[in-house]
N, C-alpha and C positions, 0 to 999 in steps of 0.2 A: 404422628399423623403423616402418613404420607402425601406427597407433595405433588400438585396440580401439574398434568401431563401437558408437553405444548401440543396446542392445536396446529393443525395445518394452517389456518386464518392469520393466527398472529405471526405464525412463521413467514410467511409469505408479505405481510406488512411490514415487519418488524426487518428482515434479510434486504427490503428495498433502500434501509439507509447503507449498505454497503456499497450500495450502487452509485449511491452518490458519492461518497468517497475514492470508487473507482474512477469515477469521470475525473475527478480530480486527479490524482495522482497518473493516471494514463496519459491525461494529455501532457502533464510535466516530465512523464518518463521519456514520453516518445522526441518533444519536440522542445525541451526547454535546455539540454544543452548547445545543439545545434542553434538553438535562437540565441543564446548569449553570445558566441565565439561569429556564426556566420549573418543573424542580420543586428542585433546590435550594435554586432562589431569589438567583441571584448579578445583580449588575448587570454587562452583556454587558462593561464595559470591565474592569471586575477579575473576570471571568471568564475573559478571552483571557489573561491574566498566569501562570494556569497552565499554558500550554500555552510561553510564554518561559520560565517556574522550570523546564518540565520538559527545554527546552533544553538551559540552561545545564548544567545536570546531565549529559544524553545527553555533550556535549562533552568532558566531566570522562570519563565512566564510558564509553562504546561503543568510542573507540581501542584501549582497554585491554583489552579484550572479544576485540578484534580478534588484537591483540598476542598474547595470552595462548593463542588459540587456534593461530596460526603456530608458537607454540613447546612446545607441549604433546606432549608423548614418551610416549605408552603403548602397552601390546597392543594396546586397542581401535583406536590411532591419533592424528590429533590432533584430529578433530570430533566423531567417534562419541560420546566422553564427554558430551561438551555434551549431546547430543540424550537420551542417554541418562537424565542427571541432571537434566538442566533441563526434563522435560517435567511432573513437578508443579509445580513452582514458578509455572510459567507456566499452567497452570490456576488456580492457585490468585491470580495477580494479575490475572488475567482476571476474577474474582469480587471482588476488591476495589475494581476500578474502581468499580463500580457500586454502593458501598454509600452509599448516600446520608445524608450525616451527619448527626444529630438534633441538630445543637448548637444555638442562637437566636442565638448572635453571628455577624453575616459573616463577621468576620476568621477566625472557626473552624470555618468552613464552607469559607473559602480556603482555611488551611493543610488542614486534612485534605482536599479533594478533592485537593489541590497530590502530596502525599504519597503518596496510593493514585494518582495517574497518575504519579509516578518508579517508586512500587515494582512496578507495571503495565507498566512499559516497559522497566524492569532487565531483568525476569523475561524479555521478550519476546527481549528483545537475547542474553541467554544464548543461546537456540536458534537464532535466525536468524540471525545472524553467522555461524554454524560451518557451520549448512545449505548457504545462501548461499554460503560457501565453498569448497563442495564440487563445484559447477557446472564450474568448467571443467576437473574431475577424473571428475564423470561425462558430460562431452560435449567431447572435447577436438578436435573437428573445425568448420571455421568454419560450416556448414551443417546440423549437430548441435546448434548450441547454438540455431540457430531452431527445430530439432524440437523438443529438449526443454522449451526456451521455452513450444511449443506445448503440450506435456504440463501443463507447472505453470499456463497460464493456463487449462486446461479447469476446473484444477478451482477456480483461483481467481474465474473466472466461476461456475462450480457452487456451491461457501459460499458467495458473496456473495449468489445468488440465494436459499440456503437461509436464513441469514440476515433477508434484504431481506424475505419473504414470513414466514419461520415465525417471526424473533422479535416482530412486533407482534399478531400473532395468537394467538401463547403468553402473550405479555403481557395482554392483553386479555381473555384467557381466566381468567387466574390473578384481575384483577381486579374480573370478575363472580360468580367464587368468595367472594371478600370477602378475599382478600388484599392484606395493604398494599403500597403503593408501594413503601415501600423492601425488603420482602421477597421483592417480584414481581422486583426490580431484580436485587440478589443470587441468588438461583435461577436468573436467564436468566442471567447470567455465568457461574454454575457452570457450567451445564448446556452451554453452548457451549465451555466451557474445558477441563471434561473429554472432549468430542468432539475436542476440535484436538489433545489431547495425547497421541491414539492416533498419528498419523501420525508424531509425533518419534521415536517408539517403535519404528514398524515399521520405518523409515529405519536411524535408530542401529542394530537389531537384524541389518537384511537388506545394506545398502550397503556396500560395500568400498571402502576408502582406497585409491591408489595411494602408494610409496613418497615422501617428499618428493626431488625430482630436482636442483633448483638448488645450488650450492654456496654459501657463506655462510652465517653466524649470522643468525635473522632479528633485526632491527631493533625496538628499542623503541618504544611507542606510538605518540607525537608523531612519532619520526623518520620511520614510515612512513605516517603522515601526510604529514607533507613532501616522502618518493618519491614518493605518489602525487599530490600536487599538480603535479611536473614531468615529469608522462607527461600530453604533451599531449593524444592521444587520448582519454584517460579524463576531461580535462578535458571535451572535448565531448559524451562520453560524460553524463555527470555531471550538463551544462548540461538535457542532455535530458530526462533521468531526473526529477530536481529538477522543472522546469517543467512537465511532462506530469503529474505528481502533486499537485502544488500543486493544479493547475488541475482534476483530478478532485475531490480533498478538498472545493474551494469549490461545486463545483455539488453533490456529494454531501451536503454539509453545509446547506447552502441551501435544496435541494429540500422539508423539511418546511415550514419558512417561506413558499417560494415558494407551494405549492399550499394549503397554508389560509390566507393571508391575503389571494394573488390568484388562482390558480385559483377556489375554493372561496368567496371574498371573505368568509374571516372564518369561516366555520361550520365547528366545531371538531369536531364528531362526523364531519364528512365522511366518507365509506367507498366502496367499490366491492363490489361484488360480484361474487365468485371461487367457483364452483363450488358455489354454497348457503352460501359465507360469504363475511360485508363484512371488506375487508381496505381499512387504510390505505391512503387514494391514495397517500403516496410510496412504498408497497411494490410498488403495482402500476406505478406508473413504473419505479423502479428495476429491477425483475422484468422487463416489457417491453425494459428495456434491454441487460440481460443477457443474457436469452433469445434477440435478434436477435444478441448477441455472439460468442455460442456458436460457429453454423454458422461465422463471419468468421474466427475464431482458423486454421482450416488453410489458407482462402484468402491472407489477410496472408502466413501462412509460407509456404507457396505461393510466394507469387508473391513473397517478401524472397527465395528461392532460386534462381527463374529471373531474375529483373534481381539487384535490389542493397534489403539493409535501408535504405535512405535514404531510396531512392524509392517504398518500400513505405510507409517512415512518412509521407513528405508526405502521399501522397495519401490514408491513411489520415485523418488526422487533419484534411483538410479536410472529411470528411464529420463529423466531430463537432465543427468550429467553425463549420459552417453553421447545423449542427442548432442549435444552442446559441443563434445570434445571434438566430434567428425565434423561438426558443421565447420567448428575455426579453419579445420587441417583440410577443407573443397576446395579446388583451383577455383581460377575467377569462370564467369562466366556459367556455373553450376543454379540458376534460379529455381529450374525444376528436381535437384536434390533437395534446396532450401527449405522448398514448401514441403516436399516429403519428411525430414528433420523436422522441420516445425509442427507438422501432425504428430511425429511423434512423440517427440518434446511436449506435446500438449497435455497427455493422460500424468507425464510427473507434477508440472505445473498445476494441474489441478489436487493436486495431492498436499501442493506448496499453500493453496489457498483457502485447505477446507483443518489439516491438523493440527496446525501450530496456533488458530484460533481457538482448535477445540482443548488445546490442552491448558492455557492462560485459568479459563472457570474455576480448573478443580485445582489450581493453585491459590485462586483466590479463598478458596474454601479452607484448604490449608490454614492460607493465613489468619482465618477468622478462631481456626484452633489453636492458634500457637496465641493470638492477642487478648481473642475475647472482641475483639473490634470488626464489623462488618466498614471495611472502606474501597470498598470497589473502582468509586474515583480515583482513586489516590494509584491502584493497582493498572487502573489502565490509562491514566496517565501516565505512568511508566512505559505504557502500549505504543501508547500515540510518540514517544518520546523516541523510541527504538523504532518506531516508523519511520520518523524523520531523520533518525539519527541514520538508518539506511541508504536512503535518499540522499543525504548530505555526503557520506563517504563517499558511496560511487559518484557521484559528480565530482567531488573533491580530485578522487582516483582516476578517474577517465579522462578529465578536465588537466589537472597537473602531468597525468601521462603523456597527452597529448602534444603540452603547452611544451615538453625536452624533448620530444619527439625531434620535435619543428612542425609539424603541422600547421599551416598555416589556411584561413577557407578561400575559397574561390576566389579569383578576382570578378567586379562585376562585368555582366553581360556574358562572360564566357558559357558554353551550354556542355563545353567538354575539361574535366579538370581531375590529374593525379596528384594527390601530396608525393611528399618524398620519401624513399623507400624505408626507410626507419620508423616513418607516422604509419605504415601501410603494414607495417609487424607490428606495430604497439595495436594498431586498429583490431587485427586479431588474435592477438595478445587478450585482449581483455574482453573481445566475445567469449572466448574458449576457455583455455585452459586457468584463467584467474578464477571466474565465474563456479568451475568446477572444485576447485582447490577450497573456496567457500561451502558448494553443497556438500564435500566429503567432512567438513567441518561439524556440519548442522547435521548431518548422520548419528556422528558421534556423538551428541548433546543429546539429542532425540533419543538412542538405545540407553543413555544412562536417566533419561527421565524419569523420576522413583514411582511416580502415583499411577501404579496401575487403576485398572477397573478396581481388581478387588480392594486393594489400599481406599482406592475415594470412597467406596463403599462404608469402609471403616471408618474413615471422616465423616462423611454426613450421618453416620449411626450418632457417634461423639460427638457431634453437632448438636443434633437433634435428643439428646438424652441430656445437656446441658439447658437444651432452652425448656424442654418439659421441666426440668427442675428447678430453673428459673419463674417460670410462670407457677408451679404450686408453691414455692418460698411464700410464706406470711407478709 
């Protein structure tokens, strides 16, 4: 029997939990290194340490997350619940992140940031796991799951752009009000946490489950960890995934540093002006970049439809390792090259956030022929896992570079400030040519990816001629 096509309706509700995830991860890309090292106050090398504690942790707790959701039995289903319960939770560690601790001792400024980023990423894993999930349930077609792709990265370009632009602006706002830092901090987390946490809501409340199909008990945490390590697809799958986000995080993360220490060569109030208001340069980079990403998202899908998602991502993603390499090697003072770069850089970017989603499905499919076990949780908990695991490296990477650098932040009150010329190469160092050295990486995982179109093809035939035979068995 063939298989229920996605509506536009569900695409369009269902792609809105990306959105939320974006808010998240945007505003930690953009403004949570800079916040550990420069108002904290942490030195960059036991600043990056948080982000391995919070590791370690993920490894312990996300399996289990994963696990927990494959084997969940209710009315609502087996994800719905998550979405449904866990969408305070996750507002509300959205807002912890960002409470900036009054302690005076370092080590209690590490353990408590340490702490609000495990219970900030718990929170987050409860929802996106199950979400996540849900994907190759609402687009079970190999050419579906690049539409719907396309749906969730509309909007995950869209928060990140709202984000990118409205949180330094809100901020900026809040503290020529005379509100303090650390209360400015806590408000914007609120206030983006309880926007992200409508979307879990409407999802949980509108998306329908299909019945689980596969035969077997699902598998314990670690075990299904272990299946999915021996579906080699998803290996390549994975390689992708991993490297193309690492490599986002670093330039995303960097970009504040890049443009006030060499764009800007130091001058700390720098701004632009956006429509009668100055808005931080890396808002309007990042914004520029987005915005040129936008249109890109249905051409990528496009054209991953008419050839093949492989050679949609090469070619995508050479335009955002081009962009990248010229942006590091511009003198200072270049803002109006930046944002030209940054538009261009935008159509690969967009390539980064519409195929490495689309190809995860049809390795889950895979894996369902090599087990006989439908455990979806368990496969993208290993998603979620190599998200974080992205996000931790480069902080790690930018933060520890930093920290032998010498690099040291601003002293206060000053409006004008150069690190030392060693932090000011590592600075573009790791805009550029690191960053790239990663997407020629995730190139090569992508061309040796096995499952074409026609292979998934071949899979859900042998899918679906197993459950027919399943269902006429006595």
């Amino acid at each position: 029997m063939p298989s229920e096509r996605l509506r536009p309706s569900t695409g369009w509700i269902f792609g809105s939990g990306t959105g939320s995830i974006a808010a998240f991860n945007t505003l930690r890309q953009l403004f949570f290194a800079m916040y550990l090292t420069d108002v904290v106050g942490l030195d960059g090398r036991w600043a990056s340490l948080v982000a391995v504690t919070g590791l370690a942790w993920d490894l312990a707790v996300v399996p289990r997350i994963g696990a927990w959701s494959d084997r969940t039995r209710s009315r609502l289903g087996r994800r719905r619940p998550f979405l449904l319960f866990g969408a305070l939770p996750a507002a509300i560690g959205f807002a912890a992140l960002w409470w900036a601790p009054p302690w005076a001792a370092p080590a209690a400024r590490w353990v408590h940031v340490g702490a609000m980023w495990i219970a900030a990423h718990t929170a987050q894993s409860l929802v996106v796991v199950p979400y996540l999930a849900l994907v190759p349930e609402v687009a079970p077609e190999y050419d579906d799951r690049t539409t719907l792709t396309a749906y969730r990265m509309v909007f995950s370009l869209g928060a990140s752009l709202a984000v990118a632009i409205g949180a330094p602006m809100a901020f900026d706002a809040a503290l020529a009000a005379g509100v303090s830092r650390t209360f400015a901090h806590v408000a914007l987390g609120a206030a983006f946490g309880v926007a992200s946490a409508i979307p879990w809501l409407a999802i949980g409340a509108t998306v329908r489950e299909q019945p689980a199909r596969a035969e077997g008990t699902p598998p314990g945490a670690f075990r299904a960890v272990r299946d999915t390590w021996q579906n080699v697809p998803f290996r390549y799958a994975a390689a992708v995934y991993l490297l193309t986000w690492t490599a986002f995080e670093l330039v995303a993360l960097m970009m504040p540093y890049f443009l006030t220490y060499h764009v800007a060569q130091g001058d700390l109030l720098s701004s632009v002006g956006v429509f009668g208001a100055q808005v931080a340069a890396e808002s309007v980079v990042l914004g520029t970049l987005l915005i040129a990403a936008l249109p890109a998202v249905p051409v990528w899908s496009a054209l991953a439809r008419r050839f093949d998602k492989r050679m949609a991502f090469v070619a995508g993603i050479t335009f955002w390792a081009a962009a990248e390499l010229v942006l590091s090697a511009l003198p200072p003072g270049q803002l109006g090259l930046v944002l030209a770069l940054a538009a261009f850089a935008g159509a690969g970017v967009a390539t980064a956030h519409v195929l490495p989603d689309a190809m995860l499905p049809d390795a889950v499919d895979y894996g369902e022929l090599l087990t006989g076990r439908r455990t979806e949780g368990s496969y993208y908990a290993v998603q979620e896992l190599l998200r974080k695991l992205a996000a931790g490296l480069a902080l790690l990477l930018a933060l520890q570079v930093l920290g032998w650098s010498g690099y040291a932040p601003p002293p206060d009150g000053v409006t004008s400030y150069l690190p030392e010329p060693g932090a000011l190469a590592a600075i573009r160092a790791l805009t550029g040519p690191v960053g790239v050295v990663l997407l020629g990486a995730a190139m090569v995982a992508a061309w040796l990816y096995p499952l074409t179109r026609e292979r998934q093809r071949e899979v859900r035939r042998e899918l679906d001629a197993r459950r027919a035979q399943r269902g006429s068995a006595p």
